[in-house]
C-alpha positions as CSV (number, residue, x, y, z in Angstrom):
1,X,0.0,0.0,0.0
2,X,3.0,2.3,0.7
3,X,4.6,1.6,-2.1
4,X,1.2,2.1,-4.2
5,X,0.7,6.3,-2.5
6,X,4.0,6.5,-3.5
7,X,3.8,5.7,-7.1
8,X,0.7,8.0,-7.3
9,X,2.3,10.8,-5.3
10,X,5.0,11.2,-8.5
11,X,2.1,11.7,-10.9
12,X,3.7,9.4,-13.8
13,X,3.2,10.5,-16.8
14,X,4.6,8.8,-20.2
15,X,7.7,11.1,-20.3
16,X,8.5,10.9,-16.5
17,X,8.2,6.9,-16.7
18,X,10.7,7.1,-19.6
19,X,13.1,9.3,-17.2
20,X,12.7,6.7,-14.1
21,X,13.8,4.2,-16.2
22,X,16.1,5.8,-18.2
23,X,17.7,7.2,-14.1
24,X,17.3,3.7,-12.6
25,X,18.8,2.0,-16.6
26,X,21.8,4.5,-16.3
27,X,22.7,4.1,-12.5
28,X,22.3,0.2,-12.7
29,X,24.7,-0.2,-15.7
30,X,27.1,2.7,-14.0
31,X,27.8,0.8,-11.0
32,X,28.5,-2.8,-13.7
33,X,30.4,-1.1,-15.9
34,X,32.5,0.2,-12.9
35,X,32.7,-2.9,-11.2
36,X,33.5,-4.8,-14.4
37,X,36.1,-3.0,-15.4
38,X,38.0,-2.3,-12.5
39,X,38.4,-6.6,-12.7
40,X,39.0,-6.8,-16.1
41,X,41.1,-3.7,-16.1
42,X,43.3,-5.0,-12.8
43,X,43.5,-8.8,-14.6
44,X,44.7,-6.8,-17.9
45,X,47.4,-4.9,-16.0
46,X,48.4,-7.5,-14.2
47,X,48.9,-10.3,-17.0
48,X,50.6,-7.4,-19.0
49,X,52.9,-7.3,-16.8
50,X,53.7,-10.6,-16.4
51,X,54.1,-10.8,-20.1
52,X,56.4,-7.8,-20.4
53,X,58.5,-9.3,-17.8
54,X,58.4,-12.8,-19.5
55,X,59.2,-11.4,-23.3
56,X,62.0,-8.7,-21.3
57,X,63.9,-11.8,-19.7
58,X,63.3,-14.0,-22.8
59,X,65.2,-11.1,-24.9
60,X,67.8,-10.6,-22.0
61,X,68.5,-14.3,-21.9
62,X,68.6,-15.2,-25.9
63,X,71.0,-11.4,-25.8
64,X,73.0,-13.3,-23.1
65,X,73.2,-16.7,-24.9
66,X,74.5,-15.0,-28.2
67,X,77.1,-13.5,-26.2
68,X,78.7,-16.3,-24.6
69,X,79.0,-18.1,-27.5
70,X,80.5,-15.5,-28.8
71,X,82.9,-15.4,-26.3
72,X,83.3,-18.9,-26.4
73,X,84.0,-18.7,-29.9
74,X,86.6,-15.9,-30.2
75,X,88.1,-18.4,-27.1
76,X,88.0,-21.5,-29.1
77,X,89.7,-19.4,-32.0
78,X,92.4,-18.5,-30.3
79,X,92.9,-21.7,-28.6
80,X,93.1,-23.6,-32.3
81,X,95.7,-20.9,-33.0
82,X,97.6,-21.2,-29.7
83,X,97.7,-24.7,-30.0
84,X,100.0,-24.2,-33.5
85,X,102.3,-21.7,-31.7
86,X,102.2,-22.4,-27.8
87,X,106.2,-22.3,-27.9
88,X,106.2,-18.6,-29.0
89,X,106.2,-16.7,-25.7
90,X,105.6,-12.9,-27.5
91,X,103.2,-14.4,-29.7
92,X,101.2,-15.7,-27.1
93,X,101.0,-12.2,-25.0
94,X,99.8,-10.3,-28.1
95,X,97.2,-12.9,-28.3
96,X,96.3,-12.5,-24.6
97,X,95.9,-8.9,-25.2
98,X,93.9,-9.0,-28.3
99,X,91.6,-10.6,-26.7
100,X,91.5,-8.6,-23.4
101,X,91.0,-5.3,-25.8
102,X,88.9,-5.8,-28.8
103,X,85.6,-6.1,-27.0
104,X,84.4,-5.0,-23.4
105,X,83.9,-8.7,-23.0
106,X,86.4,-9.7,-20.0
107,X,88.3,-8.1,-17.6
108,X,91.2,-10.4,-17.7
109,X,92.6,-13.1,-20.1
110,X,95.2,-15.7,-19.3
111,X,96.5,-18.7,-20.5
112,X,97.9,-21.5,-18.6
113,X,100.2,-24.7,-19.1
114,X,98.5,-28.7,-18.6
115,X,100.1,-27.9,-15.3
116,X,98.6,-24.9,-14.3
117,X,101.1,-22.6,-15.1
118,X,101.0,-18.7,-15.9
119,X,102.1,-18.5,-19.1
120,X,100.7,-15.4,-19.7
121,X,98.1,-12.3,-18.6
122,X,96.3,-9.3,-19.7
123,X,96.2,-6.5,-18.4
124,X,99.5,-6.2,-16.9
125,X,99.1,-4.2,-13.9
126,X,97.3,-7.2,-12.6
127,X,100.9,-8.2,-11.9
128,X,100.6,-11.9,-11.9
129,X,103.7,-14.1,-11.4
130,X,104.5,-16.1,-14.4
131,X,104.6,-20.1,-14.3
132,X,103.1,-19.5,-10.9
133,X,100.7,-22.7,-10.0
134,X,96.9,-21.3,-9.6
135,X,94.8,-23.3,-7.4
136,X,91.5,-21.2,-8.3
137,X,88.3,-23.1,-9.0
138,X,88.6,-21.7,-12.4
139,X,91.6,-23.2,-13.2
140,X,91.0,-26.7,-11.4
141,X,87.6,-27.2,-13.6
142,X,89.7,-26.5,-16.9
143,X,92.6,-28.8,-16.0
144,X,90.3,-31.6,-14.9
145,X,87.8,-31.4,-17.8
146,X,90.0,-30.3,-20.5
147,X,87.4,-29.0,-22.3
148,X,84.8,-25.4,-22.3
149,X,84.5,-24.1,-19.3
150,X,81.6,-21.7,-17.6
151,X,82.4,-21.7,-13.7
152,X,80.0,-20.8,-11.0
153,X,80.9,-17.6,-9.2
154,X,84.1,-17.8,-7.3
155,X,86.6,-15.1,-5.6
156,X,89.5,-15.4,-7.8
157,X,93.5,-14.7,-7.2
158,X,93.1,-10.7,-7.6
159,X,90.3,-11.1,-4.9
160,X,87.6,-10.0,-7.1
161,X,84.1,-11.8,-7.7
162,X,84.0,-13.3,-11.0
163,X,83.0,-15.9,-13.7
164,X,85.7,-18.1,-15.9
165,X,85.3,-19.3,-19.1
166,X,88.0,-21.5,-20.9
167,X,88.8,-23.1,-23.7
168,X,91.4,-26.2,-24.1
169,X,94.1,-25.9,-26.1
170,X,95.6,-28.7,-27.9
171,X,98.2,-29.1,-30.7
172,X,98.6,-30.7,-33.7
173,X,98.5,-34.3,-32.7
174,X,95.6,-33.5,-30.0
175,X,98.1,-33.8,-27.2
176,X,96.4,-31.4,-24.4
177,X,98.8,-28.4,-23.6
178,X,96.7,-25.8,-21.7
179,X,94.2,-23.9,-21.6
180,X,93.6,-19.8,-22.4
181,X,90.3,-18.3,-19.7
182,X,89.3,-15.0,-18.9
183,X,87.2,-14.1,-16.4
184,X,84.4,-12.0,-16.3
185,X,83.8,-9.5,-12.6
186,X,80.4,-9.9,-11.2
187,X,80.8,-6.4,-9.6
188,X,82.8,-4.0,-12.1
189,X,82.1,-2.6,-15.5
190,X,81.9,-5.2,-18.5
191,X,79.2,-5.8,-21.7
192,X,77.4,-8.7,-19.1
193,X,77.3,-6.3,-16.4
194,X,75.3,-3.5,-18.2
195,X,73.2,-6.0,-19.7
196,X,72.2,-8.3,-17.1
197,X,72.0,-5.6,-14.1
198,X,68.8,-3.6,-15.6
199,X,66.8,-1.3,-13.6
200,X,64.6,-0.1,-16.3
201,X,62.6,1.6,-13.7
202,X,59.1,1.3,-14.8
203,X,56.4,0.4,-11.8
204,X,59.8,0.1,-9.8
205,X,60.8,-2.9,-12.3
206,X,64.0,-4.4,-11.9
207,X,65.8,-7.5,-13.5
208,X,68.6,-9.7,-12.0
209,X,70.7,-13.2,-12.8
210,X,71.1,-16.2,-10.6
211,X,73.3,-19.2,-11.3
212,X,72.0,-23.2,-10.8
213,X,72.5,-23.0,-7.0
214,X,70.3,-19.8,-6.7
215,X,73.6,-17.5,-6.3
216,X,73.0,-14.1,-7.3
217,X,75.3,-13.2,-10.4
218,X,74.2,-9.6,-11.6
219,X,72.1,-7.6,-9.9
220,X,71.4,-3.5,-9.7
221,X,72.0,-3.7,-6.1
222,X,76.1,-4.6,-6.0
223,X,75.5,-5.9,-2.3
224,X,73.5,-8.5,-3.2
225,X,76.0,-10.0,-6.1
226,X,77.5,-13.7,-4.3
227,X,74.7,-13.7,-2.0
228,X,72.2,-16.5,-2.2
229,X,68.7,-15.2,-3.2
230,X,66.0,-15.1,-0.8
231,X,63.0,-15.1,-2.7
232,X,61.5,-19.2,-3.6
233,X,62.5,-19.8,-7.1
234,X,62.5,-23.6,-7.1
235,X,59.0,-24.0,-9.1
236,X,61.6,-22.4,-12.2
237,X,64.8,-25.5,-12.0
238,X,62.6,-27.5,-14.5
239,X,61.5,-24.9,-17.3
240,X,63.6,-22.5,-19.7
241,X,60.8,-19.4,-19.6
242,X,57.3,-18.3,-18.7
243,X,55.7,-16.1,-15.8
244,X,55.3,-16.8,-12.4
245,X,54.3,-14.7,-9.1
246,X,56.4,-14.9,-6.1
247,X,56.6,-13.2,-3.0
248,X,59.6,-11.9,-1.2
249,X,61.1,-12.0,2.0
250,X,58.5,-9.0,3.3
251,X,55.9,-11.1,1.7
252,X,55.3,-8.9,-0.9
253,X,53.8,-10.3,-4.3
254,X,56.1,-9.9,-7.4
255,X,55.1,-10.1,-10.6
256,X,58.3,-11.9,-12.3
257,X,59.3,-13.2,-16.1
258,X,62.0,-15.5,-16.1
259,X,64.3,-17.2,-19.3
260,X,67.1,-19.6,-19.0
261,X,70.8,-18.8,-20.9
262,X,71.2,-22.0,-22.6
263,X,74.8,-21.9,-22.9
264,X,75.4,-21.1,-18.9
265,X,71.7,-22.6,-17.4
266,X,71.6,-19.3,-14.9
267,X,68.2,-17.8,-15.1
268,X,67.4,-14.0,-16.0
269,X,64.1,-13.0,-13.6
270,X,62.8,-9.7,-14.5
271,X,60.2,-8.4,-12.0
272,X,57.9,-5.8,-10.1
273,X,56.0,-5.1,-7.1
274,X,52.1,-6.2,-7.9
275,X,51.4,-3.2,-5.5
276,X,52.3,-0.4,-8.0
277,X,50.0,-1.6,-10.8
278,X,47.2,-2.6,-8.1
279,X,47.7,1.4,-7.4
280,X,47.5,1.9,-11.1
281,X,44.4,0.3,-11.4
282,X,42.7,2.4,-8.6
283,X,44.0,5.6,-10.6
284,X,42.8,4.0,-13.8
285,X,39.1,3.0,-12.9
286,X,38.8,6.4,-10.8
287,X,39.5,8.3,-13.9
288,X,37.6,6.2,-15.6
289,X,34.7,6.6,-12.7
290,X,34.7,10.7,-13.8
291,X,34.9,10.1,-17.6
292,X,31.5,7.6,-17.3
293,X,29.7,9.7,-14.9
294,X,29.5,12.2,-17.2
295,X,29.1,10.1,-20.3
296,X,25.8,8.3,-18.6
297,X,24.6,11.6,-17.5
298,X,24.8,12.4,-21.3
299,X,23.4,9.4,-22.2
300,X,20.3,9.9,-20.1
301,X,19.7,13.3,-21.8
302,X,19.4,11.8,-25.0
303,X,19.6,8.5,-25.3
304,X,15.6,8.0,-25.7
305,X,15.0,11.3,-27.5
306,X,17.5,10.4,-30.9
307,X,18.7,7.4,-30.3
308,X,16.8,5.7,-33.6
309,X,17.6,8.9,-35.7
310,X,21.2,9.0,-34.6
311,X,21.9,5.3,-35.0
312,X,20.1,5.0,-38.4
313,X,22.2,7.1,-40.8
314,X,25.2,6.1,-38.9
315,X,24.2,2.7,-39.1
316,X,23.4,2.5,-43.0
317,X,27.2,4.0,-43.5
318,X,29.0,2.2,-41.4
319,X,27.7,-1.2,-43.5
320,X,28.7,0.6,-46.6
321,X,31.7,1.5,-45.2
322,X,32.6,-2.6,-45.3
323,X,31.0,-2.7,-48.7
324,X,33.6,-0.1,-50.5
325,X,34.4,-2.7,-53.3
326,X,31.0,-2.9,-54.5
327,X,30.2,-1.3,-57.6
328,X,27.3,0.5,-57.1
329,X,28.1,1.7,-53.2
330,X,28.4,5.3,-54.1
331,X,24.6,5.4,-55.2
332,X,23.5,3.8,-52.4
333,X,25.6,6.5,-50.2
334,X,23.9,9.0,-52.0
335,X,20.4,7.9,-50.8
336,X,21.4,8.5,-47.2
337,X,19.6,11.8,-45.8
338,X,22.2,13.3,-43.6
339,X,20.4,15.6,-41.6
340,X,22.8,16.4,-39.2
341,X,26.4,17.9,-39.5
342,X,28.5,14.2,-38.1
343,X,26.2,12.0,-40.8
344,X,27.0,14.7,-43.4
345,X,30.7,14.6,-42.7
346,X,30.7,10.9,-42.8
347,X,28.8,10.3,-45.7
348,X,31.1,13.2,-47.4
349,X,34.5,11.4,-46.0
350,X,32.9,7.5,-46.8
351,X,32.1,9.2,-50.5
352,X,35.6,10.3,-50.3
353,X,37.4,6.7,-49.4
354,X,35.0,5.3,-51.7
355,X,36.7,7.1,-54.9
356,X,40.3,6.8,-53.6
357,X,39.6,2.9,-53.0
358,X,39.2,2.5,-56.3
359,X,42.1,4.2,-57.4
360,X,44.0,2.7,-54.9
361,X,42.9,-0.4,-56.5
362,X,43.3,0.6,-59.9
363,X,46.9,1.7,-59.5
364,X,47.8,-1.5,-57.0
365,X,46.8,-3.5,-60.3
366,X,48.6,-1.0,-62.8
367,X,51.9,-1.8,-60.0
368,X,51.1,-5.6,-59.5
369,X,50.6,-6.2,-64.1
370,X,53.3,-3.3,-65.0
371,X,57.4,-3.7,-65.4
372,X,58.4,-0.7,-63.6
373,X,61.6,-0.2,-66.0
374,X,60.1,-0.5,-69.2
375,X,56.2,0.2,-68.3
376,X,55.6,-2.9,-70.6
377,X,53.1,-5.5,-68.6
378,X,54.8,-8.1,-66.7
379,X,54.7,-11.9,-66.3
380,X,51.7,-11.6,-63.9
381,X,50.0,-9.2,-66.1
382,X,50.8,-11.3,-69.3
383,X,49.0,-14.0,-67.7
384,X,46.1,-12.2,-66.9
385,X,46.0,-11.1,-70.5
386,X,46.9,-15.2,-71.8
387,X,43.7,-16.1,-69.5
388,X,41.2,-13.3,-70.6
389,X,41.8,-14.3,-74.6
390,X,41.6,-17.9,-73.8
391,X,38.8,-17.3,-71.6
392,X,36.9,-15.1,-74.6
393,X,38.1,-17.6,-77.4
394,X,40.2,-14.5,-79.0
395,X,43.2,-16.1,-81.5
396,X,46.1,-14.2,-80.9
397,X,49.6,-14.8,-82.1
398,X,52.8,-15.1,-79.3
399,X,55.8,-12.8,-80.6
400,X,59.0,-13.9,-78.4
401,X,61.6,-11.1,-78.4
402,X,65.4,-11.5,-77.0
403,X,68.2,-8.8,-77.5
404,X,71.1,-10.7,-79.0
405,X,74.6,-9.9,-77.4
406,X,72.8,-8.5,-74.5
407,X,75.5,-9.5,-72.1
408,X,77.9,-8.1,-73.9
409,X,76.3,-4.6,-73.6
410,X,75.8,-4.7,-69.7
411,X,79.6,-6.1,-69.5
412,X,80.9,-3.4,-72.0
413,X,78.8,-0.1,-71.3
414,X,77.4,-1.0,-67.9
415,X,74.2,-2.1,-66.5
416,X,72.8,1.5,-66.6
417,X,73.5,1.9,-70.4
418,X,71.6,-1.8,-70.6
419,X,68.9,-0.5,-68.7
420,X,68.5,2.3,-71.5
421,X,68.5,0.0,-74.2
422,X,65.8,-2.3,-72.9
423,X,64.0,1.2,-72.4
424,X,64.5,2.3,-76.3
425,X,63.8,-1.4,-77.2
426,X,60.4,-1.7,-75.1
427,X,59.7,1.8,-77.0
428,X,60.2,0.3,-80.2
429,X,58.4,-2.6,-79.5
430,X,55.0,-0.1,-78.3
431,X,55.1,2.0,-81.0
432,X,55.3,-0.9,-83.8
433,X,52.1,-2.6,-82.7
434,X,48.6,-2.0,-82.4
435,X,46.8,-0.2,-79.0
436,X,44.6,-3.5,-78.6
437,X,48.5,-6.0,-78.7
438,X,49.8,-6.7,-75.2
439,X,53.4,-5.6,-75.0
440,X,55.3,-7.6,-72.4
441,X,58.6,-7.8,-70.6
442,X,58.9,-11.5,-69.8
443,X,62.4,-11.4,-68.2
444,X,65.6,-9.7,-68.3
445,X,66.4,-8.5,-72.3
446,X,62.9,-10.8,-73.2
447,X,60.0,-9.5,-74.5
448,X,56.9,-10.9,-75.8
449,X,53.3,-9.6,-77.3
450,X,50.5,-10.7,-77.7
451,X,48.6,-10.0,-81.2
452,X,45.6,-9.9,-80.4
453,X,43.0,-11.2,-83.5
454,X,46.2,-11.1,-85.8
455,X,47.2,-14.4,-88.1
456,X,50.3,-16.0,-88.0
457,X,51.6,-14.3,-91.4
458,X,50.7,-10.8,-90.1
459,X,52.4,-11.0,-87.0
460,X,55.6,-12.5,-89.0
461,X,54.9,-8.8,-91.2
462,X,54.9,-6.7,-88.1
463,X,57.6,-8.7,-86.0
464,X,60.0,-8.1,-89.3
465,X,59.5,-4.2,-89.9
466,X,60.3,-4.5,-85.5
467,X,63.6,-6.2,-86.5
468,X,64.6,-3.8,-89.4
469,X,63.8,-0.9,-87.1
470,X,65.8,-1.5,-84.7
471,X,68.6,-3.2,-87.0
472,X,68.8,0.4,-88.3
473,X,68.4,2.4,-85.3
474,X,71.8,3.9,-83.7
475,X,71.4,3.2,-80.0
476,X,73.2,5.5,-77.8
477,X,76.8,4.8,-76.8
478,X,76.0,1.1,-77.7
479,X,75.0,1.7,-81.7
480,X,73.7,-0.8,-83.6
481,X,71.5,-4.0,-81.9
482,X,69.7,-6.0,-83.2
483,X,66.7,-9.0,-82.2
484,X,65.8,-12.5,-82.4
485,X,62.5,-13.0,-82.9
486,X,60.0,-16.6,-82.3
487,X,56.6,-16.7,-83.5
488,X,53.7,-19.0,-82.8
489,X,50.2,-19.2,-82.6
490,X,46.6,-19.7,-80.4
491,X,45.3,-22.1,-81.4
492,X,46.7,-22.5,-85.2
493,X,50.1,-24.2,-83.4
494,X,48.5,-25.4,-80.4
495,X,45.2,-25.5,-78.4
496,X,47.5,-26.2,-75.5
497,X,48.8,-22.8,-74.4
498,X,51.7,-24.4,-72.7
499,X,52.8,-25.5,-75.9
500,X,52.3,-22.4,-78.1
501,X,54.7,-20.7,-75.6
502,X,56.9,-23.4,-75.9
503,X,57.1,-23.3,-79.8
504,X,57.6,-19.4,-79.2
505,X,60.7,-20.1,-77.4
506,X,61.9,-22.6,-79.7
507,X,61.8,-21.0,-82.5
508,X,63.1,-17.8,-80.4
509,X,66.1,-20.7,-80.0
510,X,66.3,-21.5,-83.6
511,X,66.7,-17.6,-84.7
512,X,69.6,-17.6,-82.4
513,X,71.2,-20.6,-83.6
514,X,70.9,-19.4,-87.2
515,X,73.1,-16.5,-86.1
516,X,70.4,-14.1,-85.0
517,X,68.9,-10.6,-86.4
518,X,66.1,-13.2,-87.9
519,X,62.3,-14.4,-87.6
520,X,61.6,-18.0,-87.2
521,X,57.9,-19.4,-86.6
């Protein structure tokens, strides 16, 4: 009953009934929409990230990977030359040092005896003693495997933090004589240590390295290099890549990538805070809060009022607008009223696109049929023009054209001059016959046409006055050329079309062999 006086105490009439719902529509789908997309737009952000991270340590690692082989490589080099000249003391440093300064790659290169000897070191100022014994861990896994080396992360003779990778050295007869390393420091300047030590900053993003026994390697925090990482990575010792959340220490959720080096097995992990883009989100769907409060406000106003007269012009063009290829589209643009200034614009612009569609697609086919040297057709459009006579039952005859001594003119006067000559030749060629024959460049200095209607003994006419033409025209810097020329016919030689070409071409064969300048058919 309460509910009833109330109803009547409003006074409904159509319009205000239209407004309720319109109010109560509006509101209802405001407070969705919200909802909605603050989940969809938290979900979006948040598996974004965890893609970004994914694809960043995936390029970090395959980055990585090429560059240890290529270390390893310009190692293995100079190991297969070492091995030919280990006796040759001055030979050996300059090798050393090559390696040390051609590339930011290592901060120290040495090479050792099958004892374990110094042999040699770059740079100097380490000061090394020579055919000291070095008991590093380095040094131990080259002599023991005799073979490539990546160590883990050891503290090395000059008391620094570093990485060593070897190469054996044998010599002729594959007797083992050494080895040549260099070492790479985990905490001082080198091509790794830019690379794998990113702070790229975004959303407090940050990306760091650890070896097979969760050891951190690189990291933008220098501290935290040799220490064991902290945060539960063992759900990532049995894949090479993907996306994973973790937490840290504080219990934080990270939002982390991760990729595998092949060549080493450490793992790059690139990752953020799930906090900063949870605080994004709030930003995102409170802006987004304004933006739609207004918009439904709007949308009350009018959506009952124009809706139809709005959506129904707009409607009509927007189909069209996916129908531009049609050929009568324009006319049925033209029977759209556009009664206000947005429907006239569009049907003005969509008139517009319509015409430069078409010459879009008229030139595309000009570009696709057309040699762009000579602006005779080409294969594509000769075949097109093979299918449309065949198609209409239209005899034609098939004039094969080749430039004798062609070669010789691109080896004597240059591919430029050649390029002029099959310019002046495709001129020729246009000018000699009719508007309704197809004038082709088939390849290189071959041409062909298609006579269109034309029998086999006035084509043979038209394709000799060609060959005296250009036997007597002076072509510049090159003089005189001449032509071969093969003639068959559609269908007189052949219903086949496969084999009318190929009687073209061998009588194109046979004008050559009979010392060319000459018509065979």
């Amino acid at each position: 009953m309460i509910f009833k006086k109330f109803i009547y105490s409003l006074d409904l009439n159509l319009r205000k009934l239209i407004l309720y719902l319109s109010i109560f529509s509006v509101v209802s789908l405001f407070i969705v929409s919200l909802v909605v997309s603050y989940y969809i737009e938290k979900h979006e952000l948040l598996h974004n990230a965890l893609s970004v991270n994914a694809e960043y340590a995936a390029k970090i690692a395959n980055s990585s990977d090429s560059h240890f082989k290529m270390m390893q490589k310009e190692l293995a080099y100079s190991a297969e030359i070492l091995g030919k000249k280990f006796n040759n003391q001055k030979y050996i440093q300059k090798e050393v040092e090559r390696l040390k300064y051609q590339s930011n790659y290592f901060n120290s290169v040495t090479i050792s005896d099958q004892d374990g000897k110094f042999l040699s070191f770059a740079p100097l100022k380490l000061n090394f003693q020579k055919n000291k014994v070095i008991r590093s861990l380095g040094f131990k896994l080259s002599l023991e495997k005799k073979a490539p080396v990546i160590s883990p992360p050891y503290y090395g003779t000059s008391k620094n933090l570093l990485i060593f990778i070897s190469q054996p050295i044998f010599d002729q007869h594959h007797h083992y004589l050494g080895f040549i390393g260099a070492t790479i420091y985990l905490k001082q300047d080198n091509i790794l240590n830019k690379m794998l030590s990113g702070h790229y900053g975004y959303k407090h993003n940050y990306m760091y390295v650890v070896d097979q026994n969760k050891y951190i390697l690189f990291h933008p925090d220098m501290n935290k290099i040799g220490q064991l990482s902290n945060i539960n990575i063992q759900s990532l010792v049995h894949k090479n890549r993907g996306e994973i959340r973790l937490n840290d220490e504080h219990g934080n959720e990270l939002l982390a990538g991760f990729a595998r080096i092949p060549t080493t097995g450490w793992m790059v992990i690139s990752q953020q805070p799930a906090s900063e883009l949870l605080k994004e989100t709030s930003n995102t769907v409170y802006e987004m809060l304004v933006g739609m409060l207004l918009f439904y406000i709007l949308i009350f106003f009018v959506i009952w009022k124009i809706s139809y007269l709005i959506s129904s012009p707009l409607s009509l063009l927007a189909n069209m607008a996916s129908n531009l290829h049609k050929p009568d589209i324009e006319a049925s643009i033209e029977r759209v009223n556009p009664w206000f200034v947005e429907v006239r614009k569009f049907k003005s612009a969509l008139l517009i696109s319509s015409q430069h569609f078409k010459k879009t697609i008229s030139e595309l086919n000009l570009y696709m049929h057309t040699d762009p040297l000579t602006h005779l057709y080409n294969r594509r459009g000769m075949g097109l023009s093979v299918a449309h006579f065949i198609e209409t039952g239209i005899p034609f005859a098939v004039i094969s054209i080749d430039i004798d001594y062609f070669k010789k003119i691109n080896d004597n006067f240059g591919h430029d001059q050649g390029d002029v000559i099959l310019k002046k030749i495709a001129d020729h060629i246009r000018s000699n016959f009719r508007d309704e024959d197809i004038c082709c460049r088939s390849g290189g200095e071959e041409f062909v046409v298609l006579a269109a209607r034309l029998k086999l003994e006035n084509a043979i006419r038209l394709a000799e006055h060609l060959r005296k033409k250009i036997e007597c025209t002076s072509m510049p810097l090159v003089g005189e050329v001449t032509i071969s020329i093969g003639i068959s016919h559609w269908p007189t030689t052949s219903k086949n079309i496969k084999t009318v070409f190929k009687r073209a071409d061998e009588c194109l064969y046979n004008a050559k062999a009979d010392g060319r300048n000459c018509i065979r058919f």
